[in-house]
C-alpha positions as CSV (number, residue, x, y, z in Angstrom):
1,X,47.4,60.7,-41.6
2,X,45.1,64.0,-43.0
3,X,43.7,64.5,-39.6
4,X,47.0,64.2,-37.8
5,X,48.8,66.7,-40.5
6,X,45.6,68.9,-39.7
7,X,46.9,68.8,-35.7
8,X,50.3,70.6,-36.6
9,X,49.0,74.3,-36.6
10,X,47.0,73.3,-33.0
11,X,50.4,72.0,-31.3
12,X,52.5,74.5,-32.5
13,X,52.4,77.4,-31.0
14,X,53.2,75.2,-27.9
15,X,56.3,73.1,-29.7
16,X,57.4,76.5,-30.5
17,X,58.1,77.4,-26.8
18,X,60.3,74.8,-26.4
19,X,64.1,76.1,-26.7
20,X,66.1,73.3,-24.4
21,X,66.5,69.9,-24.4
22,X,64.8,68.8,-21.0
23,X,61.7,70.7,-22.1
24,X,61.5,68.7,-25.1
25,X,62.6,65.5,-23.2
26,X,59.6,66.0,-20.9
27,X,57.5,66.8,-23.4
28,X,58.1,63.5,-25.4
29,X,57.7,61.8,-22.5
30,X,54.7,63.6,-21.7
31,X,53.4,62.6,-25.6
32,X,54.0,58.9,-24.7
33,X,52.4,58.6,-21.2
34,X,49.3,60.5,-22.5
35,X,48.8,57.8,-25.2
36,X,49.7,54.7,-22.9
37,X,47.0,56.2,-20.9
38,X,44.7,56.0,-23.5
39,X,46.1,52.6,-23.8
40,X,45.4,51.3,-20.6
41,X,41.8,53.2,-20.1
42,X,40.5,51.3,-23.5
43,X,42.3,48.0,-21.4
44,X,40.1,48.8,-18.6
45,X,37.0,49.5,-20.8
46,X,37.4,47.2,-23.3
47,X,34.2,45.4,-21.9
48,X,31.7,48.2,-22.1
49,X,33.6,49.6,-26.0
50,X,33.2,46.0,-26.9
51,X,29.6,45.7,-25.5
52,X,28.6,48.9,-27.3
53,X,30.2,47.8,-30.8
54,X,28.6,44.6,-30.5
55,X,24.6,46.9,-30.7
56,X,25.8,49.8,-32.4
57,X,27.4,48.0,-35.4
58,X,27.0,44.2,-34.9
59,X,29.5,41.2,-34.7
60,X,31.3,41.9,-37.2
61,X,32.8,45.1,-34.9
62,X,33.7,43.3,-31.8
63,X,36.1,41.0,-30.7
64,X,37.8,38.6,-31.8
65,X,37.1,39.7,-34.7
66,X,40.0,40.6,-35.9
67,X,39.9,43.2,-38.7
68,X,37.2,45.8,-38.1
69,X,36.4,45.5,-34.5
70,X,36.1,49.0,-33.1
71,X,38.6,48.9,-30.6
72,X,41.4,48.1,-33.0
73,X,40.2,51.6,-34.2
74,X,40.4,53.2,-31.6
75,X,44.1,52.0,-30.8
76,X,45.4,51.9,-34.4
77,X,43.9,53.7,-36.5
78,X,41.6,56.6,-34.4
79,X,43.8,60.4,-35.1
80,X,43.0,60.7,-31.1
81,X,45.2,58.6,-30.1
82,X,47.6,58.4,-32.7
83,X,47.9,61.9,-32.6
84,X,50.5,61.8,-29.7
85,X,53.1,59.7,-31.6
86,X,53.0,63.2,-34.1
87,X,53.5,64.9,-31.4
88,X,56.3,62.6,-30.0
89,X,57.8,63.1,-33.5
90,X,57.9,67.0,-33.2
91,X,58.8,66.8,-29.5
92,X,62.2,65.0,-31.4
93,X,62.8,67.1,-33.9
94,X,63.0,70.3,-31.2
95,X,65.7,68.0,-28.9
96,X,67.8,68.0,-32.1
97,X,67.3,71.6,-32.6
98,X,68.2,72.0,-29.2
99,X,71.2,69.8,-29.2
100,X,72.8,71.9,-32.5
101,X,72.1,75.2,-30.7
102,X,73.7,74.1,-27.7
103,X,76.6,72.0,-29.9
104,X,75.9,69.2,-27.8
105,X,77.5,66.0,-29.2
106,X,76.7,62.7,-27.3
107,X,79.3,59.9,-27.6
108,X,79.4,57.4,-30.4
109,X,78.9,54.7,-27.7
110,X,76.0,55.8,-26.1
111,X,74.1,56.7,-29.4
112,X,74.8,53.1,-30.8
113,X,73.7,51.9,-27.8
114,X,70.2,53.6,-28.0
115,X,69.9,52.6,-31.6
116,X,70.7,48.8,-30.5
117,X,68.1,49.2,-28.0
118,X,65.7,50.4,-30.3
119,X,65.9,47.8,-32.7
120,X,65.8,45.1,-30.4
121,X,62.6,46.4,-29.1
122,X,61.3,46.4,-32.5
123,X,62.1,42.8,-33.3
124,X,61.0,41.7,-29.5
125,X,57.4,43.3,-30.5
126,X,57.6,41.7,-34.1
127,X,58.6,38.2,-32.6
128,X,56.5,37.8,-30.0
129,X,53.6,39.2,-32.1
130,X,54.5,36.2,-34.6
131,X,54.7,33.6,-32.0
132,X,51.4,34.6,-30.6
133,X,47.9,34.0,-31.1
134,X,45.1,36.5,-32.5
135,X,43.9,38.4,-29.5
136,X,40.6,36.4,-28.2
137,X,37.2,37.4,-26.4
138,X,39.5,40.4,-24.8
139,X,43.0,42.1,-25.8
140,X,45.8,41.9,-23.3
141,X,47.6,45.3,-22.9
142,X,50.3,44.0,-25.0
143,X,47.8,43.9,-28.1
144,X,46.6,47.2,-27.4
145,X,50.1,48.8,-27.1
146,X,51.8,47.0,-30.1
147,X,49.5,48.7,-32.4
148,X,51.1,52.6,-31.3
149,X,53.5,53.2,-28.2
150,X,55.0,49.8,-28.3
151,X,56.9,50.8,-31.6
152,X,56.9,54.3,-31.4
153,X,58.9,54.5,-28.7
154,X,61.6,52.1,-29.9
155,X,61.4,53.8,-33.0
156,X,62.5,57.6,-30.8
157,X,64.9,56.0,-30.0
158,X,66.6,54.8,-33.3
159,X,65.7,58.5,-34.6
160,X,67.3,60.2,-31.8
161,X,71.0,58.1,-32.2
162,X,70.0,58.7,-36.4
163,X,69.9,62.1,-35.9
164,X,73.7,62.3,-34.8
165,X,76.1,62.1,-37.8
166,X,78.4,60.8,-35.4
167,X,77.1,57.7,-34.9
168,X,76.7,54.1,-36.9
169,X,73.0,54.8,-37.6
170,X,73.5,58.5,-38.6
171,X,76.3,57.3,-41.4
172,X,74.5,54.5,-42.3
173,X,71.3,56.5,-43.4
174,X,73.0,59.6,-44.1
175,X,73.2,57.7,-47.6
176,X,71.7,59.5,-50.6
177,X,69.8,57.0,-51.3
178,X,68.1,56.7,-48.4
179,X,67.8,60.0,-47.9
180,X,65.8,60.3,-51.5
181,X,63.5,57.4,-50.1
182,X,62.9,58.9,-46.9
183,X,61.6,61.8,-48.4
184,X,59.0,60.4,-50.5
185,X,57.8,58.1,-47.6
186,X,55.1,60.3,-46.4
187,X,53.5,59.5,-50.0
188,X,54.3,55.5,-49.8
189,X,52.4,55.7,-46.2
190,X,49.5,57.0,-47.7
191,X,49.2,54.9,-51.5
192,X,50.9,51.6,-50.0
193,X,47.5,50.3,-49.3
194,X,45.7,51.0,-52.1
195,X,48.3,49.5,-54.2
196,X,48.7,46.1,-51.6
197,X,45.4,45.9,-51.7
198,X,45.3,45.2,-56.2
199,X,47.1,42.2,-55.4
200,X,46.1,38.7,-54.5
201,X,46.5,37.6,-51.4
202,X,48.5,34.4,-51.3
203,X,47.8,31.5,-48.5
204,X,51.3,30.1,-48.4
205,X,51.4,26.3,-46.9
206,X,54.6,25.3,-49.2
207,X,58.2,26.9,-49.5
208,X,57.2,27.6,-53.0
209,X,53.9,29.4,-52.2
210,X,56.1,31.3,-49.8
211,X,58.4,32.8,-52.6
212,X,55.2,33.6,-54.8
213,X,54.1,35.4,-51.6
214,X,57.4,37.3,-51.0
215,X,57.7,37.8,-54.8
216,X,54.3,39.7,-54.5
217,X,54.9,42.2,-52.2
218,X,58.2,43.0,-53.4
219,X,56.7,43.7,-56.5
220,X,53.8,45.8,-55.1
221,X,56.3,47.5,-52.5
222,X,58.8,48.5,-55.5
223,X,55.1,49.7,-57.7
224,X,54.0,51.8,-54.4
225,X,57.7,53.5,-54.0
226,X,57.4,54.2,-57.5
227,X,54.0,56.0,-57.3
228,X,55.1,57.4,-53.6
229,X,58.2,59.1,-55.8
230,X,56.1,61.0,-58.4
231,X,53.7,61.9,-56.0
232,X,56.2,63.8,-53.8
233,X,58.2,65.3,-56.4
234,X,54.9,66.1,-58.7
235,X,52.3,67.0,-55.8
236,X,53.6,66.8,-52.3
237,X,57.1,69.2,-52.5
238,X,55.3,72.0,-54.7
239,X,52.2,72.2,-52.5
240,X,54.5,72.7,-49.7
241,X,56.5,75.1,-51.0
242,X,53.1,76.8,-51.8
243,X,52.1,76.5,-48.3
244,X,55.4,78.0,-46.7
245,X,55.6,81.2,-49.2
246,X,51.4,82.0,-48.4
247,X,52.4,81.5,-44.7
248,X,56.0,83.7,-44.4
249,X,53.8,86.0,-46.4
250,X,50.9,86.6,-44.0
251,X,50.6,88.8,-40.8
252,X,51.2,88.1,-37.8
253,X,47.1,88.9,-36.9
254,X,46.6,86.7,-40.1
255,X,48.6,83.5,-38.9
256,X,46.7,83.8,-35.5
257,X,43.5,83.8,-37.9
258,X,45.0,81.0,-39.7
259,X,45.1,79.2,-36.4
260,X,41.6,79.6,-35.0
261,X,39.8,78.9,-38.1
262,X,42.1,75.5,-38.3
263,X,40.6,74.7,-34.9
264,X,37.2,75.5,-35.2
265,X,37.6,73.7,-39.0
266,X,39.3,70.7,-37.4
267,X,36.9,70.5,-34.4
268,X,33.9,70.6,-37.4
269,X,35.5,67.9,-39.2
270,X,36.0,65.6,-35.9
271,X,32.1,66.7,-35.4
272,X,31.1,65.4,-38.8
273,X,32.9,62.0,-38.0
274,X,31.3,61.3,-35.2
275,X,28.4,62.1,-36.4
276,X,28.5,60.0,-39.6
277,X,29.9,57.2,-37.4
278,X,27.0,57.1,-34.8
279,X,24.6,57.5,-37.1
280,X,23.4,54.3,-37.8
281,X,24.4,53.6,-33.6
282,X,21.0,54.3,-32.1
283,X,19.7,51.2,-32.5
284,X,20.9,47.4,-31.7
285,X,22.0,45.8,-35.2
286,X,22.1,42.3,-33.0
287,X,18.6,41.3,-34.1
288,X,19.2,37.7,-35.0
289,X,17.8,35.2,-32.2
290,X,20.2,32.2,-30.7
291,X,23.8,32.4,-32.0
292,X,25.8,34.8,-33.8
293,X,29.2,34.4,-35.0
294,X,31.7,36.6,-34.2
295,X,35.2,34.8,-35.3
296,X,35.9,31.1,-36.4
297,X,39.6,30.5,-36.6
298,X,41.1,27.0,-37.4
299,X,44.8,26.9,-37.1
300,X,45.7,30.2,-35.8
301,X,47.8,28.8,-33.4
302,X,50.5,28.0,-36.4
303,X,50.3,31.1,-38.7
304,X,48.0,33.3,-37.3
305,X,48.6,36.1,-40.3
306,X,47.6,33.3,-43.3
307,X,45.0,31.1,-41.0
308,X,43.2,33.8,-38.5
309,X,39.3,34.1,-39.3
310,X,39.4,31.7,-42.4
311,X,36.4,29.6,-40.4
312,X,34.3,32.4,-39.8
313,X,32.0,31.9,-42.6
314,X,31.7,28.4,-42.3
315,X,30.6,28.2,-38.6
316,X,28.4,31.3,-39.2
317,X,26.9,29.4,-42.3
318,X,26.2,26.3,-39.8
319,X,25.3,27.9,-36.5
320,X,24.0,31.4,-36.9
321,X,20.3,31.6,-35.5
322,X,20.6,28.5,-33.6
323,X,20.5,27.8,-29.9
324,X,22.7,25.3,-30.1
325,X,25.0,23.8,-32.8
326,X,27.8,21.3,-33.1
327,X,30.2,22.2,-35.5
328,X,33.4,19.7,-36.9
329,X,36.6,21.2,-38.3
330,X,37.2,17.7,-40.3
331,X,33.7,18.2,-42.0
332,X,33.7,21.9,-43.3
333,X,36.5,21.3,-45.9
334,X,38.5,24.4,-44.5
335,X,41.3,23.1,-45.6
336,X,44.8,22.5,-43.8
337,X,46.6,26.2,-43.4
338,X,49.5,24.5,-41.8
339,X,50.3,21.3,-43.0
340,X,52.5,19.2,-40.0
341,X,51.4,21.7,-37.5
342,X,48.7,20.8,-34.1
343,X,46.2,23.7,-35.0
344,X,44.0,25.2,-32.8
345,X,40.3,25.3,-33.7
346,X,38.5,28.3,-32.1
347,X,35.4,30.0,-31.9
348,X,33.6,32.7,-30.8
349,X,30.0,34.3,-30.4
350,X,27.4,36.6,-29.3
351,X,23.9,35.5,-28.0
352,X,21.0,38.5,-28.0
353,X,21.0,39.7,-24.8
354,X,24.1,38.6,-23.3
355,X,27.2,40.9,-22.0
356,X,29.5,39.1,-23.2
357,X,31.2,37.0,-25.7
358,X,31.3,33.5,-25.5
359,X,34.2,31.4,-27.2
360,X,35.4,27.8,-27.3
361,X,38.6,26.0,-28.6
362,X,39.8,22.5,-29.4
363,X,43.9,22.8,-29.0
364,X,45.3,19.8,-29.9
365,X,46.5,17.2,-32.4
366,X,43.1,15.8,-32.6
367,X,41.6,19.3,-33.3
368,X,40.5,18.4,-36.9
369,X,38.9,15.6,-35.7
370,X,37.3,17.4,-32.4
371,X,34.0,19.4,-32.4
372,X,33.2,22.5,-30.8
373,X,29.6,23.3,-29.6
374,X,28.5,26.7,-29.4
375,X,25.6,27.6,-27.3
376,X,23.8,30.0,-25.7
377,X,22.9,28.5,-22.6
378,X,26.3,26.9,-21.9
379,X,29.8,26.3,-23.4
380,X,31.3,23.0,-23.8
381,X,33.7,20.6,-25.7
382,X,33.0,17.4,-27.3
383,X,35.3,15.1,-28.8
């Protein structure tokens, strides 16, 4: 969120040319194709970015692997491709500009509409996320784009109809309430995982555990709003108003000034993160002969959020360094993530040398009972 606040003084002096609504229509649309290009080129690479993670930083940076792989990074949480959702956000803010210089009032109808639409999207993307599996050896398009465009574009939506008092969005948040929240959210973005991450994480299998869970993050989400509200008021809105008097204050030649020496700072900064991320890339971390583990997932199939990885350690622990190794679900005490559900058992590795990853799976109601063989000469199923 830093480096894309740091991309505001570089786009601008171009946002700042945009005085009619069209221009700021193409230009979000222009913001979202250039990131579902992005989108689709890592779809088409994913082979030789996965390839490359696997020797510049080891299993635990590829595929399926499903927390620090390096091309959930690059989707999710890289500025350079996050950057145009900012830039789709300011692109918005100029149509509504546009639309109170022009007094240009869309019906009721039609901005209700958009807003339904928007939502809708939203829970589609949520839904189907649920009812799907972790992403496997590869990541459909669908996994790539529901980490960025596939929610920021619903989400333009809602905050163009929003943006209309007229319509039933635009009262319904036009409350002071929310308004006070919404104002502190920048803050709750950036300390909400730092306070989520004090508390326990709770593997819910009963209806019980699933209220201690709930009961957790509503507690942590109510601490981080908390936090998020003394930070803006205490930090955020007097640095700001800082920021705006030094700016209104300077020269014309001196904001220009101000602008180059953001860009060569900024293109430093992105300079030193490459650099400190490729450091230790020059060589292949895969060293380890036979097999190595990438994910080991036993019931993911049932609640992948609770379930996904939770055999990792266990099949690593067993088959790691091995050529060839047999591996039970019923004799590694996992435990049962999803009582009364047929879980999937599935695994994945990487053999030294090899392009690719190799996985397996045992997908039925006899999957605890089943055994998956991992191999690095060939991949079968025993049962």
């Amino acid at each position: 969120m830093v480096l894309l606040s740091l991309f505001f003084p570089l786009v601008c002096p171009v946002l700042a040319r945009i005085r009619t609504a069209p221009a700021a229509i193409l230009c979000a649309i222009g913001a979202g194709t250039i990131e579902l290009g992005i989108d689709l080129a890592v779809y088409m690479l994913q082979g030789r970015i996965n390839l490359f993670a696997l020797h510049a930083y080891g299993t635990g940076a590829a595929l399926p692997n499903w927390k620090n792989t390096l091309l959930l990074w690059i989707v999710y949480f890289s500025p350079f491709c996050r950057v145009w959702e900012f830039v789709l956000g300011c692109c918005l803010a100029k149509l509504h500009e546009a639309w109170l210089a022009q007094d240009f009032r869309p019906s009721r109808a039609l901005l209700d509409i958009a807003a339904i639409v928007g939502v809708g999207a939203i829970g589609w993307v949520f839904w189907f996320t649920a009812h799907k599996p972790p992403f496997g050896a590869a990541m459909s398009l669908f996994d790539i784009g529901r980490n960025n465009i596939a929610l920021a574009a619903p989400i333009a939506l809602i905050l163009v109809a929003a943006a209309q008092p007229v319509s039933s969005a635009g009262r319904l948040l036009s409350a002071r309430w929310l308004v006070f929240l919404g104002e502190a959210s920048f803050a709750l973005y950036l300390v909400h995982i730092i306070i989520y991450r004090r508390f326990p994480v709770v593997r819910w299998e009963t209806a019980s555990q699933l209220l201690g869970h709930l009961g957790a993050l509503a507690l942590a989400f109510t601490l981080a709003t908390c936090v998020a509200i003394l930070l803006h008021f205490g930090l955020e809105v007097p640095a700001r108003r800082r920021i705006r008097s030094c700016y209104q204050a300077a020269s014309l030649e001196q904001r220009r000034r101000l602008v180059r020496l953001g860009s060569i700072g900024l293109a430093a900064l992105v300079g030193a993160a490459a650099t400190y991320a490729l450091r230790d890339a020059a060589g292949d971390a895969v060293t380890q002969s036979g097999i190595s583990v990438v994910s080991a997932t036993y019931g993911g199939n049932c609640r992948w959020i609770s379930a996904r990885g939770n055999a990792t350690g266990a099949v690593a622990a067993a088959c790691n360094g091995k050529d060839a190794c047999t591996f039970s679900a019923g004799t590694a005490r996992i435990g049962d993530p999803a009582p009364g559900c047929a879980k999937e058992f599935t695994a994945a590795w990487f053999c030294k040398g090899d392009r690719t990853i190799r996985s397996s799976s045992a997908a039925d109601e006899r999957a605890m009972i089943s055994a998956l063989q991992l191999s690095c000469n060939a991949v079968t199923r025993e049962e």
